[in-house]
N, C-alpha and C positions, 0 to 999 in steps of 0.2 A: 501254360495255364496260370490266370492270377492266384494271390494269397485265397480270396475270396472264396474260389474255385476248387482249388484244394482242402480247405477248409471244411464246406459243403459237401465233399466227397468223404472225408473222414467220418463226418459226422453219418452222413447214411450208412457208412461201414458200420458204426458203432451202434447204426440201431437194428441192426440186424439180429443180434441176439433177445433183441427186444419182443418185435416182432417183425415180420416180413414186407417186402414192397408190396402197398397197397395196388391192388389190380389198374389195370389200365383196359378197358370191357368196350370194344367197337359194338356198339348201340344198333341195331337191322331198323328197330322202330323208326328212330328219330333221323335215321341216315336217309331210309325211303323217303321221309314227310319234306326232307328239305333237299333232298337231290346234293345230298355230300355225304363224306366219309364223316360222323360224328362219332369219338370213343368219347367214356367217360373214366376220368380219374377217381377212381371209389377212396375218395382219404372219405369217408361215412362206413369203412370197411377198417380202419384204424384196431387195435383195443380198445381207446377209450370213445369209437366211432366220430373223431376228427382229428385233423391234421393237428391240432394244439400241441397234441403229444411231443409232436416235433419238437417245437419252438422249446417246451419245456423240458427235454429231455437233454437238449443241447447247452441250454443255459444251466441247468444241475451240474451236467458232469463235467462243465470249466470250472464252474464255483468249487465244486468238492476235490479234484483234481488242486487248488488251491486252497485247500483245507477247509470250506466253508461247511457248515452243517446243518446249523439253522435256515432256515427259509419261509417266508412268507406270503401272499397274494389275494390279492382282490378280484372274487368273480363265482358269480350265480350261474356259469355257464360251461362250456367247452373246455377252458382256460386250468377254471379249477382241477379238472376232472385229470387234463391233461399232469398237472402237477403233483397232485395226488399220486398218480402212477410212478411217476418219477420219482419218488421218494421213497415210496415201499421199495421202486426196483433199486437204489441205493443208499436205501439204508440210514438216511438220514430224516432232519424232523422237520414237517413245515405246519403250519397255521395257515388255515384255508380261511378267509374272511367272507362272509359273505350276508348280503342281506336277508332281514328278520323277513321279505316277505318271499322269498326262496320258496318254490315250492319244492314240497318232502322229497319227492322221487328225485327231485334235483342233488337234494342234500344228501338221501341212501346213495347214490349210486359215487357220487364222492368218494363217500366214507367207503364202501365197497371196495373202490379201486386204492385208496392209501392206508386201507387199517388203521396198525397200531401206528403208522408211520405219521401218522396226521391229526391234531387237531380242527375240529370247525369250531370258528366261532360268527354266531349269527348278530352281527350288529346291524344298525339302521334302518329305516325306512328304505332308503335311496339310496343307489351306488356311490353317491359321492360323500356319503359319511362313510360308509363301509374301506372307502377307501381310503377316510382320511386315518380311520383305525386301523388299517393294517399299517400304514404307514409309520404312525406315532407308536407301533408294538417294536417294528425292524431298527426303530431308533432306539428305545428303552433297551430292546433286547439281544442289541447289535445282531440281529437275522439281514440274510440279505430276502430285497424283497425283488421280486418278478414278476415284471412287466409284462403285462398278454400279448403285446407288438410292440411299443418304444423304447428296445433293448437290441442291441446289436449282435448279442449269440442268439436271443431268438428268432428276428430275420436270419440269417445265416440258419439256423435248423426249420425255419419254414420253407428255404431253399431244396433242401433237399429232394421235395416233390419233383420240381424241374430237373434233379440228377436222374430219381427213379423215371420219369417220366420220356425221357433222352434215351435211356437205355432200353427202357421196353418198347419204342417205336423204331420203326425204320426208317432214317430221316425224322427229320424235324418237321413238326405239323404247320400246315400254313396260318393256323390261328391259335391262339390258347385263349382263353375267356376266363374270368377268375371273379370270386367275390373279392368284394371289399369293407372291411368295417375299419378298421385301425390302423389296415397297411399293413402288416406284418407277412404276411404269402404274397399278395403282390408284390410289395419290393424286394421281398426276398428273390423272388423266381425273375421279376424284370433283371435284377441286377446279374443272377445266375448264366441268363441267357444273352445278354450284355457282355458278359467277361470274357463267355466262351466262343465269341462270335455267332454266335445263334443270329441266324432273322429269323423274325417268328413276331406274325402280325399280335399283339396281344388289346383283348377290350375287356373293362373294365367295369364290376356291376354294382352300385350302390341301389340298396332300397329306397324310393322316392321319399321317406320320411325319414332316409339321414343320411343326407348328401355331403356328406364333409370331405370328401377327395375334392370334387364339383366344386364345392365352395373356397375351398382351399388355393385351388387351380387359376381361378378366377379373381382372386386378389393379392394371391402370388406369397401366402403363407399361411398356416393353417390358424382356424378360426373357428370360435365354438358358435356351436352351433344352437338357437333360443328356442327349438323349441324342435324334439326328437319323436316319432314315433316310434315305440317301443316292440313293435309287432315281429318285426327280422329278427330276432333278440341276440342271433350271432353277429351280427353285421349292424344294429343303430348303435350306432358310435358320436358321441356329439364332435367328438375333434380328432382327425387323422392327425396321429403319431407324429412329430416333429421331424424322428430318422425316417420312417418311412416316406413323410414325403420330401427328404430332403435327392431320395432315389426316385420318385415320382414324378417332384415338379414338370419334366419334359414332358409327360404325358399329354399327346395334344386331347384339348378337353371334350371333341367329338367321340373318343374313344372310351369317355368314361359314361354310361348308359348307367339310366333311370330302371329299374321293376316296382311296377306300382303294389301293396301290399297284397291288395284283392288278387290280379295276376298273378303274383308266386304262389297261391292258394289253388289256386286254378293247377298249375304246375305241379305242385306238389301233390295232390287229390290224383293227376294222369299220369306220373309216375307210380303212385302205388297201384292204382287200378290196374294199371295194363303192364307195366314192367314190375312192379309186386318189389319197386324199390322205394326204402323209407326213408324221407330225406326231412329234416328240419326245414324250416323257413331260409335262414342264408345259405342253405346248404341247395336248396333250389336255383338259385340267383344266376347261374350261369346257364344252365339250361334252360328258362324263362326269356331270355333274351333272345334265345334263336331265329322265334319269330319276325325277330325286328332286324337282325341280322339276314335275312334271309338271301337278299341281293347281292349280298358280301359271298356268302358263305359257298355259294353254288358249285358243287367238282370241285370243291375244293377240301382236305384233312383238316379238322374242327377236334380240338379236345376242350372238355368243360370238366371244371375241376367242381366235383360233388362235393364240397367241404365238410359236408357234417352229416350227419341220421339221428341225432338227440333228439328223439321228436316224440313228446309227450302226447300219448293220446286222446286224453281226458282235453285237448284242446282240439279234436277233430269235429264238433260239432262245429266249432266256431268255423274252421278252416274250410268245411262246405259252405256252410252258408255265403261267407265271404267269396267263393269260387265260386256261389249258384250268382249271386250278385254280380259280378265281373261277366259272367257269360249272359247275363240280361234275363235271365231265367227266374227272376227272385226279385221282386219290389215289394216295398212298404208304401204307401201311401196314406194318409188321411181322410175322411169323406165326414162331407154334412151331411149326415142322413135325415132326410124329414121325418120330425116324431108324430106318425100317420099309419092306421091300419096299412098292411100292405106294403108301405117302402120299403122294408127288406127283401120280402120276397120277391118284390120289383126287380132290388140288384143285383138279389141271385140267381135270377135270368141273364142278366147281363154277362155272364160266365163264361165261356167257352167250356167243349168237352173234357179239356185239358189243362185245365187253372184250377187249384184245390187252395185254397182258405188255409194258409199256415199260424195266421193271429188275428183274431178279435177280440178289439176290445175298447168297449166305449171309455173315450176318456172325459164327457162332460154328463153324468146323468141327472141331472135336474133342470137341462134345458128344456123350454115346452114345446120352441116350434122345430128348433137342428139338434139333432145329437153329434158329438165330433165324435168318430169313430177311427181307431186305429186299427188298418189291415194290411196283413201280408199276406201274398198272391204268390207261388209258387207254380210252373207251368212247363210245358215240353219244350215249347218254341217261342223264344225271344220275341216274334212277333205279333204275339196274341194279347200283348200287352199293348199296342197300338190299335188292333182291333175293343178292347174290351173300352180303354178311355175315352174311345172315340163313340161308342154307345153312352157312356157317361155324361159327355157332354152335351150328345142328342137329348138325354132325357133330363139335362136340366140339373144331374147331382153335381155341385161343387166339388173336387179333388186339388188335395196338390202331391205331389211325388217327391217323398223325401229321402228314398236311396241313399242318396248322392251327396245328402244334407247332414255333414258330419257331426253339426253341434245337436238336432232334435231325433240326431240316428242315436247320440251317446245318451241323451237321455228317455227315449223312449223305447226304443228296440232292445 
């Protein structure tokens, strides 16, 4: 067994008193729907409900083992939380940096897991001040600072899932499926399973709004990325990590799959419904892709690694709608309604039994002859939406359908 390997074995000894191996849970649901053996890796079953803890718990206890005490890091997310823990469980001090637009429960639940062991300080608009400030504090204040993945003890403690993961299966699963934002669990566990001799098909899930493995892969070094969406918020990453993909590169680039934002919503809504499991948006990202895997996957052992459950509820309103949208269940459109006794009532014949009126709302009222009206249409079946337009344009009303039309969806929906 390489350094690597041993290594990674230490490290999961040592988190043992921490807390325990996150479960490894063969899935009856998702095994039926896709005619394979699918388990899920619960790192969303962590302390700080993700695998972070790892990475952060591994790079504390080298640093302080070398006397280090201070510590520092940038992140509104998992990262934080993870290092937070780490420092109340050793005793030493870190500065949690994180943006001024952090929402509260992000910031409690922090502060919660590091006490007295931890300052936050809320600087910036945008992660890339926040981070320039932690930065220029570990220099003033010689802290060391950590990296949420482009740090080589924290690959090495994100490995460790692929130790626990090895032990708790019989044999080695014919696939692993992993998110991806920074790199840091995927190369940790590719290189894991690499050292050990492992085969084990592995694919790869970036959010389609930030594809920086993809891009990375594709020009044959990582590259920032112009322009992110923000939605995965564990996983948009504008640029994969340097170390991680310097364990990556080989990755052939059919294996690194796209989930489009609406889809992980979709995902994430049928995981709690019917498995009554709460997972964040990148914490979705592997079992989102099954579908697409489907041909792959058949009789065949599938583990999908649940990275996270931080999943703020005061964002489930949004997380339907986006899911009702994806399933074609949910359109906005516009209509010129003729300003004329009668044309309303006109188009709310045009209705089916099963389409209910989610928004109205004139947007031109002093027109004499068209009013522009914005409406969302809400319905059982996807296909009643085809029926209903199709009345529309028998009787004459202009429509266009802007679902799908990201810049007049952000400012009027």
């Amino acid at each position: 067994m390489t350094e690597f390997a041993d290594n990674a074995h230490r490290a999961a000894s040592a988190m043992r008193p921490l807390f325990p191996a996150t479960p490894l849970q063969m899935n009856i649901h998702l095994s039926e729907r896709y005619g394979a053996e699918i388990w899920l890796k619960r790192e969303d079953l962590s302390p700080v409900r993700s695998y972070k803890i790892r990475g952060a718990f591994n790079a504390i206890s080298k640093r302080v083992a070398e006397g280090q005490t201070q510590f520092a890091c940038a992140s509104a997310g998992n990262h934080a939380q993870g290092v937070a823990y780490a420092c109340q469980h050793f005793g030493v001090h870190g500065v949690i940096f994180m943006p001024v637009t952090t929402p509260r429960q992000k910031i409690d639940k922090t502060r919660i897991f590091g006490g007295t062991a931890i300052d936050i300080e809320l600087v910036g608009d945008y992660f890339d001040d926040t981070l320039a400030a932690a930065q220029r504090y570990c220099t003033e204040a010689s802290a060391t600072f950590l990296s949420p993945f482009d740090d080589a003890d924290v690959i090495e403690g994100q490995s460790t899932v692929a130790v626990e993961l090895l032990e708790q299966l019989e044999g080695p699963p014919d696939m692993v499926i992993l998110p991806v934002g920074g790199g840091g669990l995927s190369s940790g566990m590719k290189r894991y399973f690499e050292v050990c001799g492992v085969q084990v098909d592995l694919r790869l899930v970036e959010p389609c709004g930030a594809r920086s493995l993809a891009k990375a892969l594709e020009t044959g070094a990582p590259q920032t990325l112009s322009k992110v969406d923000n939605f995965v918020d564990g996983a948009a990453v504008a640029r994969i990590g340097a170390r991680p993909f310097e364990i990556l590169r080989d990755v052939p680039p059919d294996h690194v799959l796209g989930a489009p934002e609406d889809r992980i919503c979709h995902t994430m809504l049928e995981m709690l419904n019917v498995e009554g499991i709460v997972l964040e948006p990148a914490g979705a990202l592997a079992v989102d892709v099954l579908d697409t895997l489907r041909d792959s996957i058949t009789g065949k052992r599938v583990v999908c690694v649940t990275s996270g459950g931080n999943f703020d509820f005061e964002r489930l309103p949004e997380v339907k709608e986006r899911s009702l949208r994806y399933a074609g269940l949910k359109k906005y459109f516009i209509l010129r309604l003729p300003q004329r006794p009668g044309a309303l009532k006109e188009f709310l014949g045009f209705l089916g039994p099963d389409d209910d009126i989610a928004r109205f709302e004139y947007l031109k009222k002093s027109a004499r002859n068209f009013g522009s009206v914005l409406i969302g249409i809400e319905t059982k079946d996807a296909g009643a939406f085809e029926q209903l337009f199709a009345r529309l344009d028998a009787a004459g009303f202009p429509f266009r359908d802007i679902t799908e039309d990201a810049l007049l969806a952000e400012f009027l929906i």
